[in-house]
mmCIF file as Biopython writes it, N, C-alpha, C and O atoms, coordinates in Angstrom:
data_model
#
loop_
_atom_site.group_PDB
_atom_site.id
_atom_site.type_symbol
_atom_site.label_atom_id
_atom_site.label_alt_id
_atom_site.label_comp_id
_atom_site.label_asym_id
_atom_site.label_entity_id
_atom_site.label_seq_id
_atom_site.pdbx_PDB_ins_code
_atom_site.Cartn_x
_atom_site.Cartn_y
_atom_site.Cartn_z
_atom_site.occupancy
_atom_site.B_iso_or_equiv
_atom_site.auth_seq_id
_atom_site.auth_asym_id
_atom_site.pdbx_PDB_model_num
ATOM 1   N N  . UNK A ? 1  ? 0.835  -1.177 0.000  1.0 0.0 1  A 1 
ATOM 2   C CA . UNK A ? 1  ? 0.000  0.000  0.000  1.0 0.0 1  A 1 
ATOM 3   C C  . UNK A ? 1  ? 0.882  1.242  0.000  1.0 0.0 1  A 1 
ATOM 4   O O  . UNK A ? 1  ? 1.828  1.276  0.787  1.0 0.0 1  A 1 
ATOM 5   N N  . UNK A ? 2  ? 0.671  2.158  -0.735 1.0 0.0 2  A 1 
ATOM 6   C CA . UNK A ? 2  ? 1.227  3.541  -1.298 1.0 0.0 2  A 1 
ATOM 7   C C  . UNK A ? 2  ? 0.494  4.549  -0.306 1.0 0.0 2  A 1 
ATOM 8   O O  . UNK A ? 2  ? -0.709 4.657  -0.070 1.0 0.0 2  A 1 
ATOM 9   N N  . UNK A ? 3  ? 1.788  5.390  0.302  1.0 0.0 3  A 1 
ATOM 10  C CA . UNK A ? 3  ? 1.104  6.120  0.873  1.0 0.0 3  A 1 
ATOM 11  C C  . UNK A ? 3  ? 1.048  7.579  -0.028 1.0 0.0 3  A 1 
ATOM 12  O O  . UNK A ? 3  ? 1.944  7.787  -0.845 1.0 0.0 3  A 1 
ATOM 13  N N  . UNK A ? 4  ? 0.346  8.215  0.096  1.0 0.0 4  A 1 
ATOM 14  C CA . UNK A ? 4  ? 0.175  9.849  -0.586 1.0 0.0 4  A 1 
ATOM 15  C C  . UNK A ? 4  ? 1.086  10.457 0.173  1.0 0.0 4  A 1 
ATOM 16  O O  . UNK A ? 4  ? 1.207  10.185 1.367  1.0 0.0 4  A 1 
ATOM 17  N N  . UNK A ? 5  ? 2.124  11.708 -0.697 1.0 0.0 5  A 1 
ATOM 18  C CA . UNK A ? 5  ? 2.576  12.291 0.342  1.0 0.0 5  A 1 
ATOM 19  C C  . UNK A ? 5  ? 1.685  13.674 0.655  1.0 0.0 5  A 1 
ATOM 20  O O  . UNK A ? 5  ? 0.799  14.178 -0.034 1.0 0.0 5  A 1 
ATOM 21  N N  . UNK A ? 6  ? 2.257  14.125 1.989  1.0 0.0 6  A 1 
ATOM 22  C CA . UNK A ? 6  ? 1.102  14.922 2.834  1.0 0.0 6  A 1 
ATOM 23  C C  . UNK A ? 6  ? -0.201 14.399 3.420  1.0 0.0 6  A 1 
ATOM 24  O O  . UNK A ? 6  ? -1.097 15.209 3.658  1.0 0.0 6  A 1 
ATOM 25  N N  . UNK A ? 7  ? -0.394 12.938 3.701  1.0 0.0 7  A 1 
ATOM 26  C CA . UNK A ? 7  ? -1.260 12.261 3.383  1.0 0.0 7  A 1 
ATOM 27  C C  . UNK A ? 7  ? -1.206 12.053 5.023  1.0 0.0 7  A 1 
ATOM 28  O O  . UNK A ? 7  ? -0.206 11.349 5.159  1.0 0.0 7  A 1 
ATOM 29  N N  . UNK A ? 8  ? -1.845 12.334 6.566  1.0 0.0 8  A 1 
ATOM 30  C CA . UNK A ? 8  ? -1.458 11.875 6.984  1.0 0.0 8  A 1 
ATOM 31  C C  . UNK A ? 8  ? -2.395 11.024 8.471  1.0 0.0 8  A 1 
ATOM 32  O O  . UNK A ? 8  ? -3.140 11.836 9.020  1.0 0.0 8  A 1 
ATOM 33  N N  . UNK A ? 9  ? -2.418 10.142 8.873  1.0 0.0 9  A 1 
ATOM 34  C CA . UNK A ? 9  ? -3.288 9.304  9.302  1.0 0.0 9  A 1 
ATOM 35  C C  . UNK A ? 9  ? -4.524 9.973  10.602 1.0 0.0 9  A 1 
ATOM 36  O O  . UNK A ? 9  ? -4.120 11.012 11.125 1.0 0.0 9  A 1 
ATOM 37  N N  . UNK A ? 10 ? -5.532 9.607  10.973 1.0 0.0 10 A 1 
ATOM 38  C CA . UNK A ? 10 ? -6.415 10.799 11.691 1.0 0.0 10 A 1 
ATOM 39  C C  . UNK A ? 10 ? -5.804 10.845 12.501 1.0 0.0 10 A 1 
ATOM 40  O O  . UNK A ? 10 ? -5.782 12.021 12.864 1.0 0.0 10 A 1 
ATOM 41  N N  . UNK A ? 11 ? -5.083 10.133 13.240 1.0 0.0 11 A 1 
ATOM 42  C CA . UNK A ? 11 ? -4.725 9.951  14.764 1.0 0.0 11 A 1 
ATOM 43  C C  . UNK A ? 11 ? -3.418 11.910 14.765 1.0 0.0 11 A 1 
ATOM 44  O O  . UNK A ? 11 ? -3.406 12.937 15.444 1.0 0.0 11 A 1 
ATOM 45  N N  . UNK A ? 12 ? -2.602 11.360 13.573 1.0 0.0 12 A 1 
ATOM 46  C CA . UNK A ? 12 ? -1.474 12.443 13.317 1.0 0.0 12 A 1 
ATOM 47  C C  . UNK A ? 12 ? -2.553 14.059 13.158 1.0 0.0 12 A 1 
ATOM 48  O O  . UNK A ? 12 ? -2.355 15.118 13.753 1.0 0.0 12 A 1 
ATOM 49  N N  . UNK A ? 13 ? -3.263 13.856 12.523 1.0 0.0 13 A 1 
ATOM 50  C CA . UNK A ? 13 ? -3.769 15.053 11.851 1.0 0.0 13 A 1 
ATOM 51  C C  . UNK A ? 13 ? -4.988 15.786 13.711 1.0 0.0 13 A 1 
ATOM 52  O O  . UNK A ? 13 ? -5.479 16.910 13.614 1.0 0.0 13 A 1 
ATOM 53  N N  . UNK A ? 14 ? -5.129 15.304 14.503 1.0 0.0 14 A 1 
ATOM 54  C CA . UNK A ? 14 ? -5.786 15.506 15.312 1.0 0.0 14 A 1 
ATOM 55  C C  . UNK A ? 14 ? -5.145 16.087 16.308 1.0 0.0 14 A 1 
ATOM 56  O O  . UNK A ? 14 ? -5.618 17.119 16.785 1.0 0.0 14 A 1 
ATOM 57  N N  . UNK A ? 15 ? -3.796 15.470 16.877 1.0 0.0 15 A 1 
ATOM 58  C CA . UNK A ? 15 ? -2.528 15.813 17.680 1.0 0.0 15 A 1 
ATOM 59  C C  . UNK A ? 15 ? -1.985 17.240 17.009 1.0 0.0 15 A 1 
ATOM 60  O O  . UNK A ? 15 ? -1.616 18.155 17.745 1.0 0.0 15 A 1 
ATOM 61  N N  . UNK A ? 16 ? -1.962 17.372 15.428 1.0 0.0 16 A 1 
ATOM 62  C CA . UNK A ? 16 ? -1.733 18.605 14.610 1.0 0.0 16 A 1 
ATOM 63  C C  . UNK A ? 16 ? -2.682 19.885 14.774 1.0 0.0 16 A 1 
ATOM 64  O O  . UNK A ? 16 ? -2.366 21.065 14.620 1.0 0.0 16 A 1 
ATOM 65  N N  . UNK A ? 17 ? -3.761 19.422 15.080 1.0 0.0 17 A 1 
ATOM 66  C CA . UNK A ? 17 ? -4.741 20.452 14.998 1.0 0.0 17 A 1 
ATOM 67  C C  . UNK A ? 17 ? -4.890 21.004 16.329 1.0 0.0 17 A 1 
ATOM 68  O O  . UNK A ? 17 ? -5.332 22.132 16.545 1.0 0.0 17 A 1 
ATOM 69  N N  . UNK A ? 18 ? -4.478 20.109 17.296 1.0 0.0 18 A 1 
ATOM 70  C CA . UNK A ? 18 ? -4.941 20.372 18.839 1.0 0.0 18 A 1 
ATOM 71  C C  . UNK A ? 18 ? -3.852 21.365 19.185 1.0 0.0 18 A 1 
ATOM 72  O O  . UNK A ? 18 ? -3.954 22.431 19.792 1.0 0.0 18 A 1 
ATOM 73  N N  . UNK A ? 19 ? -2.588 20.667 18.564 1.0 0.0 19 A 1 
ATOM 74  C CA . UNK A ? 19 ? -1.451 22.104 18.265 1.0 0.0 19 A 1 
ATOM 75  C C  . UNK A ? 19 ? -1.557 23.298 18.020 1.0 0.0 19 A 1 
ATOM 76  O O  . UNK A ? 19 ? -1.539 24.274 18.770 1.0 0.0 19 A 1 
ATOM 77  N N  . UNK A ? 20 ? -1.669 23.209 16.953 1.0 0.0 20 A 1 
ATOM 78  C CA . UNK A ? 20 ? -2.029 24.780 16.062 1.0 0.0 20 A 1 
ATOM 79  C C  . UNK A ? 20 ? -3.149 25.596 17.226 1.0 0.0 20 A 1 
ATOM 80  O O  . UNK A ? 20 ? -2.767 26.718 17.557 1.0 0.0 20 A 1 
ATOM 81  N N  . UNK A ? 21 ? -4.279 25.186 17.759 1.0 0.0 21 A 1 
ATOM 82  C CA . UNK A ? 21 ? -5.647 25.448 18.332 1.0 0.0 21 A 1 
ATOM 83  C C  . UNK A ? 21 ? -4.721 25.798 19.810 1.0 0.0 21 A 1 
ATOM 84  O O  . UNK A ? 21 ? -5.183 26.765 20.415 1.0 0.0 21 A 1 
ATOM 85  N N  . UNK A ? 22 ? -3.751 25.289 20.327 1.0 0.0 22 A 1 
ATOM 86  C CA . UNK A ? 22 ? -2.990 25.941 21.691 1.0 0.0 22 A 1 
ATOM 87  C C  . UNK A ? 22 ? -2.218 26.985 21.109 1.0 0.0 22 A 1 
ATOM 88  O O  . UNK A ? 22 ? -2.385 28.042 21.717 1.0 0.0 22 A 1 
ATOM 89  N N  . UNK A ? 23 ? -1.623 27.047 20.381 1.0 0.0 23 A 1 
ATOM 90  C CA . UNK A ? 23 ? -0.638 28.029 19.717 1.0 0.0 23 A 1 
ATOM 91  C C  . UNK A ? 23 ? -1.487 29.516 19.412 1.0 0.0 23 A 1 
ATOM 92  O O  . UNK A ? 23 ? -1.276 30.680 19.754 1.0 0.0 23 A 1 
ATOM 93  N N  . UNK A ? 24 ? -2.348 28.973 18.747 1.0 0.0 24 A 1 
ATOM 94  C CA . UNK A ? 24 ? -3.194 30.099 18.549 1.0 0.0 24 A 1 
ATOM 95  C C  . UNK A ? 24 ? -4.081 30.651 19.660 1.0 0.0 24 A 1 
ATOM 96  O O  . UNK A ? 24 ? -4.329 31.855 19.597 1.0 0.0 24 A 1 
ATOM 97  N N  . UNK A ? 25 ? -4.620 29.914 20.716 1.0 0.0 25 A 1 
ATOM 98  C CA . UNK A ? 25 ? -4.855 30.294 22.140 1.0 0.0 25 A 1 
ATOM 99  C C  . UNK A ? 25 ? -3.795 31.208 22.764 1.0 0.0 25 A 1 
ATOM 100 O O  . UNK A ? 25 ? -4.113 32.304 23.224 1.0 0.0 25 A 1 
ATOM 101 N N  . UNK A ? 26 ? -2.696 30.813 22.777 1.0 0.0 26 A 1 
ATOM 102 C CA . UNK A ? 26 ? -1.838 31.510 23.358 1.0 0.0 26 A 1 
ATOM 103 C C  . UNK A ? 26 ? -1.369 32.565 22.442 1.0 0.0 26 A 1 
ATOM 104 O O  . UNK A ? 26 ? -0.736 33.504 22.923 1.0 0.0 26 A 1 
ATOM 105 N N  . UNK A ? 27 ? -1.615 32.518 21.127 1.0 0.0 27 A 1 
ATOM 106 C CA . UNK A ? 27 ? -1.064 34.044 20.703 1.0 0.0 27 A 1 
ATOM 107 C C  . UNK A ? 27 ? -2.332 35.291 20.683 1.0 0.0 27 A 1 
ATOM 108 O O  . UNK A ? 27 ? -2.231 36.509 20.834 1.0 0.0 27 A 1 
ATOM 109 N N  . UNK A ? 28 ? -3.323 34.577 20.476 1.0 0.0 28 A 1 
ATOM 110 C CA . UNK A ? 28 ? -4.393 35.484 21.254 1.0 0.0 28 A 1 
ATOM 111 C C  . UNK A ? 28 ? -4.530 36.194 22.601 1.0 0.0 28 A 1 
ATOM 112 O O  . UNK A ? 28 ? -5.091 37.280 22.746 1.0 0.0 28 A 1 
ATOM 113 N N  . UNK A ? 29 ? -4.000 35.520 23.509 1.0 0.0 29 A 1 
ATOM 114 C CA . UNK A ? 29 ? -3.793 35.639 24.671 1.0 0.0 29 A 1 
ATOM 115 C C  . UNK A ? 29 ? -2.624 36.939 24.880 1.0 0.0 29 A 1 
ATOM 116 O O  . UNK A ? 29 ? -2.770 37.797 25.750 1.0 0.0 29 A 1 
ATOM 117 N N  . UNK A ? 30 ? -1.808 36.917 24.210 1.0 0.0 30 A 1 
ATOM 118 C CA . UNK A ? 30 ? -0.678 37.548 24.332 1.0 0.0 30 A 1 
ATOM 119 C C  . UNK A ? 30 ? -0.900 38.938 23.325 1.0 0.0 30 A 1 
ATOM 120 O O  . UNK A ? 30 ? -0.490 40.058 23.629 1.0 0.0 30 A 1 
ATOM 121 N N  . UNK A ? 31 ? -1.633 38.605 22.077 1.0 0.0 31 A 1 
ATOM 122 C CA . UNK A ? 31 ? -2.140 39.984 22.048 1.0 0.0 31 A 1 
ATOM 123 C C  . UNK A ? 31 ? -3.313 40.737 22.518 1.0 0.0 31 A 1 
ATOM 124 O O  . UNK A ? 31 ? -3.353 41.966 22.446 1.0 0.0 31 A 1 
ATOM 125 N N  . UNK A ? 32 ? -4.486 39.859 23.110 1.0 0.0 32 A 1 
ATOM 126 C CA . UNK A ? 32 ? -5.348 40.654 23.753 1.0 0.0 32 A 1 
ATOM 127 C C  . UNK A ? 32 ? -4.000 41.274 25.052 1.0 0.0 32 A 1 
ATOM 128 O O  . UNK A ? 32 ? -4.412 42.244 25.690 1.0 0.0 32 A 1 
ATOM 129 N N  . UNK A ? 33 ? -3.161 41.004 25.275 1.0 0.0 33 A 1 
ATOM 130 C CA . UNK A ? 33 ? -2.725 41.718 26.704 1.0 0.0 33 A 1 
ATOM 131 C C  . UNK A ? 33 ? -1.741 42.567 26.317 1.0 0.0 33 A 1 
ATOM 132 O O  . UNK A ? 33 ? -1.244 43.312 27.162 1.0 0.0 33 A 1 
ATOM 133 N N  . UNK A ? 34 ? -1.329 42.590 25.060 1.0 0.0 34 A 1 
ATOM 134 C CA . UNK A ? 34 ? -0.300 44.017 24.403 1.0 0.0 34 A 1 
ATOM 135 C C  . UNK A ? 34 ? -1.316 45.257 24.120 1.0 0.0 34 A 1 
ATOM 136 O O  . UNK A ? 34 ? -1.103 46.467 24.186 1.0 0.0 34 A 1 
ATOM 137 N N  . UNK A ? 35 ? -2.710 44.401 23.722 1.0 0.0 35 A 1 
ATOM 138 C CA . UNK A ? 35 ? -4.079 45.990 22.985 1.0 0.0 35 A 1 
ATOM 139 C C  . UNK A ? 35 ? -4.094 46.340 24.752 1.0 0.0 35 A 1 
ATOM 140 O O  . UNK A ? 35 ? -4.270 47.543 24.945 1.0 0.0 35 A 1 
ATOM 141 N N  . UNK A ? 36 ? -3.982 45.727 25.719 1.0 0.0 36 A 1 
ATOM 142 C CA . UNK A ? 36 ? -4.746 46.181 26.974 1.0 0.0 36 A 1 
ATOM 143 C C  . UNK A ? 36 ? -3.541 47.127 27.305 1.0 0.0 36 A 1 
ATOM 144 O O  . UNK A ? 36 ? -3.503 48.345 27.128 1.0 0.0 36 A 1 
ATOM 145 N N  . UNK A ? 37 ? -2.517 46.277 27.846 1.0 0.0 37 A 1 
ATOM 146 C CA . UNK A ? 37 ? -1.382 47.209 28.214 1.0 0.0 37 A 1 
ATOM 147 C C  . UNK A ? 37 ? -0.802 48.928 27.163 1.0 0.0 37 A 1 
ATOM 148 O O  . UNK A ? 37 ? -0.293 49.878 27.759 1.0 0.0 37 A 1 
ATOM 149 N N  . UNK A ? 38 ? -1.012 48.933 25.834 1.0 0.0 38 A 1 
ATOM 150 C CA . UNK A ? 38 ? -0.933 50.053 24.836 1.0 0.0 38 A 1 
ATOM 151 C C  . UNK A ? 38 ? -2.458 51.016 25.635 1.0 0.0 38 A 1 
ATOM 152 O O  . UNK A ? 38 ? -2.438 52.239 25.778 1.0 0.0 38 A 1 
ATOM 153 N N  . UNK A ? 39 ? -3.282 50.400 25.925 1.0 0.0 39 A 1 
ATOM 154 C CA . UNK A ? 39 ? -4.436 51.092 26.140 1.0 0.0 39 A 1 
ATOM 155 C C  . UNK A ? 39 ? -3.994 51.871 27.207 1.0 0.0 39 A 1 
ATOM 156 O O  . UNK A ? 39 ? -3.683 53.029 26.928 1.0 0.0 39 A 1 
ATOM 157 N N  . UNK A ? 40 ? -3.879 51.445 28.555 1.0 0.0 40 A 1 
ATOM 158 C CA . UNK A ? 40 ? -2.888 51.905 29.807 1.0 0.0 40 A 1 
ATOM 159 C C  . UNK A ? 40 ? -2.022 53.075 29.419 1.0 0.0 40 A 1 
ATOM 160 O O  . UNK A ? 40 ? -2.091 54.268 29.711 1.0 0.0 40 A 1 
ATOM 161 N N  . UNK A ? 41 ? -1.195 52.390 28.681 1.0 0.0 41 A 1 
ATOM 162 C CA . UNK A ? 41 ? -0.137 53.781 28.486 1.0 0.0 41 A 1 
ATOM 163 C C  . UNK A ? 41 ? -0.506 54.845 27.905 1.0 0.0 41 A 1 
ATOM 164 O O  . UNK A ? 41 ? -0.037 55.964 28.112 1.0 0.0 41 A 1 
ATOM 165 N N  . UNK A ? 42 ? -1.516 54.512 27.010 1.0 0.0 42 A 1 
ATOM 166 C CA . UNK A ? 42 ? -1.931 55.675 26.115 1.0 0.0 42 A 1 
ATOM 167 C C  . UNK A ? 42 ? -2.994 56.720 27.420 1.0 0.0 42 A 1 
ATOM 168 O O  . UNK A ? 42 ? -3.133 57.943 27.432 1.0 0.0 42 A 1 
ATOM 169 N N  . UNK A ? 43 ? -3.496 55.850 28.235 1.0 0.0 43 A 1 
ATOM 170 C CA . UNK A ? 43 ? -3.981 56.842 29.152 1.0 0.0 43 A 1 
ATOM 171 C C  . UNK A ? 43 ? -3.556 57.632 29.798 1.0 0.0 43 A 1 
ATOM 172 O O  . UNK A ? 43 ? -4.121 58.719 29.916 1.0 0.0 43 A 1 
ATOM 173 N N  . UNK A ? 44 ? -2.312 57.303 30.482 1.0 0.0 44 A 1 
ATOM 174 C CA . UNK A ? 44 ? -1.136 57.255 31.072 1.0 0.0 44 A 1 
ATOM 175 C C  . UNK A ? 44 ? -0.377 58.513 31.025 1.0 0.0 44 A 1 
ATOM 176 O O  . UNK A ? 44 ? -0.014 59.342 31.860 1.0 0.0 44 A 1 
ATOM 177 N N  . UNK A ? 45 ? -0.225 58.310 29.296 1.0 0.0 45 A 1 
ATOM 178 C CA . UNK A ? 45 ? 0.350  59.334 28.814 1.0 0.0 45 A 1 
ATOM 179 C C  . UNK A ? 45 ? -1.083 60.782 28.665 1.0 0.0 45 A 1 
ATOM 180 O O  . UNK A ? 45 ? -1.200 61.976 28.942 1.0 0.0 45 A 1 
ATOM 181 N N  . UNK A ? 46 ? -1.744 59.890 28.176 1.0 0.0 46 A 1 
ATOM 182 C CA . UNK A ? 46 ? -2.732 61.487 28.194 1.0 0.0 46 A 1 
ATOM 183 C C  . UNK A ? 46 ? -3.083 62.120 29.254 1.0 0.0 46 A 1 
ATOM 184 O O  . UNK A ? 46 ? -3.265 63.317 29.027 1.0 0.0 46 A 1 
ATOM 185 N N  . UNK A ? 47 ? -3.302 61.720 30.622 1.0 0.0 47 A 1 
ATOM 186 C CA . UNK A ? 47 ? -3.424 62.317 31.456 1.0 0.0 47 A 1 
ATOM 187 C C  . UNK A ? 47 ? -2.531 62.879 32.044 1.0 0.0 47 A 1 
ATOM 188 O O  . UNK A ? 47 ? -2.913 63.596 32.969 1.0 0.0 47 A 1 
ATOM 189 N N  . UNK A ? 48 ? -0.931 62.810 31.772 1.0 0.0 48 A 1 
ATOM 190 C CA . UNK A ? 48 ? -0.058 63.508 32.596 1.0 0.0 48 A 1 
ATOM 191 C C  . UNK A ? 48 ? -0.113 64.672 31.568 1.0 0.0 48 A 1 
ATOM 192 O O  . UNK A ? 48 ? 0.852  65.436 31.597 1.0 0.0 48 A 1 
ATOM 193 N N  . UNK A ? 49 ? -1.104 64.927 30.654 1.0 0.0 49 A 1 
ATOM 194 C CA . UNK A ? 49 ? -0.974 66.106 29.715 1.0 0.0 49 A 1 
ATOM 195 C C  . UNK A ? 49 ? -1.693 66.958 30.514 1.0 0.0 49 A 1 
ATOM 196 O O  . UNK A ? 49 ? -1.450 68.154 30.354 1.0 0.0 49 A 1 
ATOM 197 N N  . UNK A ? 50 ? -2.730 66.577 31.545 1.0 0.0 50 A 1 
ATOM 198 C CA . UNK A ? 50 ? -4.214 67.081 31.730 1.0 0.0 50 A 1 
ATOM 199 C C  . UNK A ? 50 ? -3.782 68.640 32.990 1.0 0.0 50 A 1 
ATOM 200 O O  . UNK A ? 50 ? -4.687 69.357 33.418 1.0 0.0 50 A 1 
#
């Protein structure tokens, strides 16, 4: 039996996806908390204008 390449069995392709789906959890994570922290400073900064 011939395998296809890129071809790859459910068990592989599930462990792959559960990957990508943490990776991307965590880079979400890390930019919802750069928009929060920019938000802060930008206040930060505007009010020591006031």
């Amino acid at each position: 039996m011939t395998k296809i390449v890129g071809e790859e069995p459910q068990a592989e392709a599930e462990i792959i996806r559960k990957r990508q789906r943490s990776r991307a959890r965590i880079t979400a994570w890390l930019l919802g908390a750069f928009v929060i922290l920019m938000f802060f400073i930008t206040i930060a900064k505007t009010a020591q204008n006031w």
